[in-house]
C-alpha positions, 0 to 999 in steps of 0.5 A: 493459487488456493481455492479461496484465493482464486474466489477472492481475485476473480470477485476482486477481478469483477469489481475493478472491471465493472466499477473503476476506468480512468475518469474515476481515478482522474475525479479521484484526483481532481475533486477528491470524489471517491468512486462510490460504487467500487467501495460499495462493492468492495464492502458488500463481498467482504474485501474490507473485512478479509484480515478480520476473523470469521468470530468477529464477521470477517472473512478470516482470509489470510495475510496471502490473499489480502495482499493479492486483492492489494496487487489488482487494486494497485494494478488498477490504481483504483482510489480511495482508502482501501488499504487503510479500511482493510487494516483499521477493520483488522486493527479494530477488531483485535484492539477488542472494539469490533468492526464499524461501517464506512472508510477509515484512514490509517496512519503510524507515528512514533509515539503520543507524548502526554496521552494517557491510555484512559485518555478520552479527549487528545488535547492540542492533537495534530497529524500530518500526512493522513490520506482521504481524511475528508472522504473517510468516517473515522481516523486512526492513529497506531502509535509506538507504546514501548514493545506495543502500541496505542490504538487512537480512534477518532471521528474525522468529523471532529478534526480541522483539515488542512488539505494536501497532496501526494506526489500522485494527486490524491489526498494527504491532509494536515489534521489538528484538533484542540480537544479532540474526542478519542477512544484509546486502547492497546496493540499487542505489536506495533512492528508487527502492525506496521509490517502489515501495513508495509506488505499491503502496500507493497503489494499495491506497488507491485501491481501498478509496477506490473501494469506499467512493464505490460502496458510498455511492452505493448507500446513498444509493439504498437509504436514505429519509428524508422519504419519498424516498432521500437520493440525491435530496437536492441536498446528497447529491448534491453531496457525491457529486459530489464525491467522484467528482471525488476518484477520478477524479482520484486514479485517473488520477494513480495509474494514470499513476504506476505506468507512468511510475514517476518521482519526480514522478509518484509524489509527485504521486499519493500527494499527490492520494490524500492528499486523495482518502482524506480526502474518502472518509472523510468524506463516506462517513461523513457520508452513511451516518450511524451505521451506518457506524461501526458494526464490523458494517458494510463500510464502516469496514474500508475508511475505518479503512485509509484512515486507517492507509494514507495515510502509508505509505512516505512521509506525505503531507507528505513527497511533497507536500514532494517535488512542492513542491521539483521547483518551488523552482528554475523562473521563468515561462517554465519553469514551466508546463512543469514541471507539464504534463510535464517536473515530472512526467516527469522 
C-alpha cells in the first residue's frame, strides 16, 4: 500500500468509525435522511474530490485510491450519493465546468435523442433509476454521443420526482421535467466513464462481500448447535470455504481493475464480483439462519446492496457480454494469450 493510500484509508477509517452505525443506515432507508455529519466529513478531508486534479483543487489521488475509499464505504454500507459526487466532481471538472458544493446524482443512458449540444432547456426530459434525487443538489446525465458522450447538468430542484426504491431500501427516484433548465457540454470517452463508474462501484461491492464473509466467519464461531459451534461442522466449513475462494478472487481482479483500468479488466471483475455478491448472499444467509433477515441484524444492510449494487453501471450480463466478444475473434494459437494478458490487458 503506498503512502497516500494508506493516509487516504486510515482518514477514510476515522470518518466511518466516528460518523456511520446502524441507526443511520436504518434512517437512510426509512425516511431517506442522509447521515449529514459523515458527508460533512467526507467533504471537509477531500474525499469527494480524490478523482479531481490538484489544478483544479482536487486531491489528484488515483483511480487505486478512490476505489479503495469505495471498498470501506461499502464495507461499511454507509448511505447516500458518494460514489456518484465523487465522480460527477471528476466528470465536472474535466467537462472544463469546475467543481460545485453539495451531492450530486449520476446516471448513464444510452443516448438523448433531439437534445442538441447548445441545448439549454431539455424539453419533455424524463429519467428513471436516479439514486438520492431528493437528497442531492444537482443531477447528472452522461449520455452516449457516438465515440464520445454528453455531459447534462441540471438542479434536482427543477425536476418532479416520483420516488422509488432499490432492492436495498434507498433511494431510485423517477424524474420528468417539461422544460428542464440544463448546461450541456462534451466527454471525451463515454466507455471510459462508465468503466470508472463500473469499478467504483465494484469496488463497494467487494467491500460489503467482505464484511459479509468475516461477520459469517465470526457467527459461526459464536453460534452452537448440538452442543459445538457450527463452524466445527464439515458442511459449514465447506461453505465457508467457499465463500473465501469468492473474495479472494473478486479482490485481486478488482484490485487489478482499478490499476489497469482496461475494458477487459473491468468487465472481467464486475463478471467475477457477479458471482462472488451471489455466493456472499447466499451462503452468509444460510449460515446465519433466521437472524440474518432479520432488519435489526447488520448482515442484511450488507447482502440487500448486494442485491441493489450487482448491476450497477452495467449488469452483469452486460460485462460478461463485454469479456465474451474480446474473444469471438481469436483461434488457438491466440487464444490463451488472450485470457492470461493481452484480453485482459489490452
Amino acid at each position: 500500500m503506498t503512502e497516500n493510500r494508506s493516509f487516504f484509508r486510515n482518514t477514510v477509517e476515522r470518518i466511518l468509525a466516528d460518523n456511520i452505525n446502524k441507526g443511520d443506515i436504518d434512517a437512510a432507508e426509512e425516511r431517506r435522511v442522509l447521515p449529514a455529519a459523515l458527508h460533512e466529513a467526507l467533504t471537509e478531508n477531500g474525499i469527494t474530490l480524490m478523482l479531481v486534479p490538484e489544478d483544479q483543487g482536487g486531491i489528484g489521488a488515483t483511480l487505486g485510491d478512490t476505489a479503495e475509499m469505495l471498498r470501506l464505504i461499502g464495507n461499511a454500507a454507509a448511505p447516500g450519493p458518494i460514489l456518484e459526487t465523487i465522480l460527477g466532481q471528476k466528470l465536472l471538472a474535466e467537462a472544463g465546468l469546475g467543481v460545485t458544493d453539495g451531492l450530486l446524482s449520476l446516471i448513464f443512458v444510452d443516448d438523448v435523442q433531439d437534445l442538441p449540444l447548445d441545448a439549454t432547456y431539455w424539453q419533455q426530459a424524463a429519467a428513471h433509476d436516479v439514486p438520492w434525487a431528493q437528497s442531492v443538489d444537482k443531477i447528472l446525465v452522461v449520455a452516449r454521443d457516438g465515440t464520445g458522450a454528453r455531459l447534462i447538468v441540471s438542479q434536482a430542484a427543477d425536476w418532479t420526482i416520483t420516488p422509488g426504491v432499490d432492492a436495498a431500501g434507498e433511494p431510485r427516484d423517477a424524474l420528468t421535467a417539461q422544460a428542464l433548465p440544463i448546461i450541456t457540454t462534451s466527454l471525451p470517452d463515454y466507455d471510459a466513464a462508465l468503466r470508472t463508474a463500473a469499478i467504483l462501484r465494484g469496488a463497494q461491492i467487494l467491500g460489503a462481500i467482505e464484511w459479509s464473509f468475516r461477520r459469517t466467519v465470526e457467527h459461526a464461531g459464536e453460534r452452537k448447535q448440538f452442543g459445538r459451534e457450527i463452524g466445527k461442522f464439515q458442511a459449514v466449513q465447506q461453505m465457508l470455504a467457499e465463500l473465501a475462494g469468492h473474495v479472494l478472487a473478486s479482490s485481486a481482479i478488482t484490485e487489478a481493475a482499478a490499476e489497469g483500468q482496461t475494458s477487459g479488466l473491468v468487465a472481467a471483475a464486475r463478471s467475477r464480483l457477479g458471482d462472488a455478491a451471489d455466493a456472499a448472499i447466499t451462503i452468509s444467509h444460510q449460515v446465519h439462519g433466521a437472524i440474518g433477515f432479520s432488519l435489526e441484524y447488520a448482515l442484511n444492510s450488507r447482502t440487500r446492496r448486494l442485491m441493489a449494487w450487482r448491476d450497477d453501471y452495467g449488469s452483469v450480463l452486460y460485462w460478461r457480454r463485454t469479456l465474451a466478444h474480446r474473444f469471438t475473434g481469436l483461434n488457438r494459437e491466440t487464444f490463451w494469450f488472450g485470457v492470461s494478458d493481452a484480453g485482459l490487458a489490452a
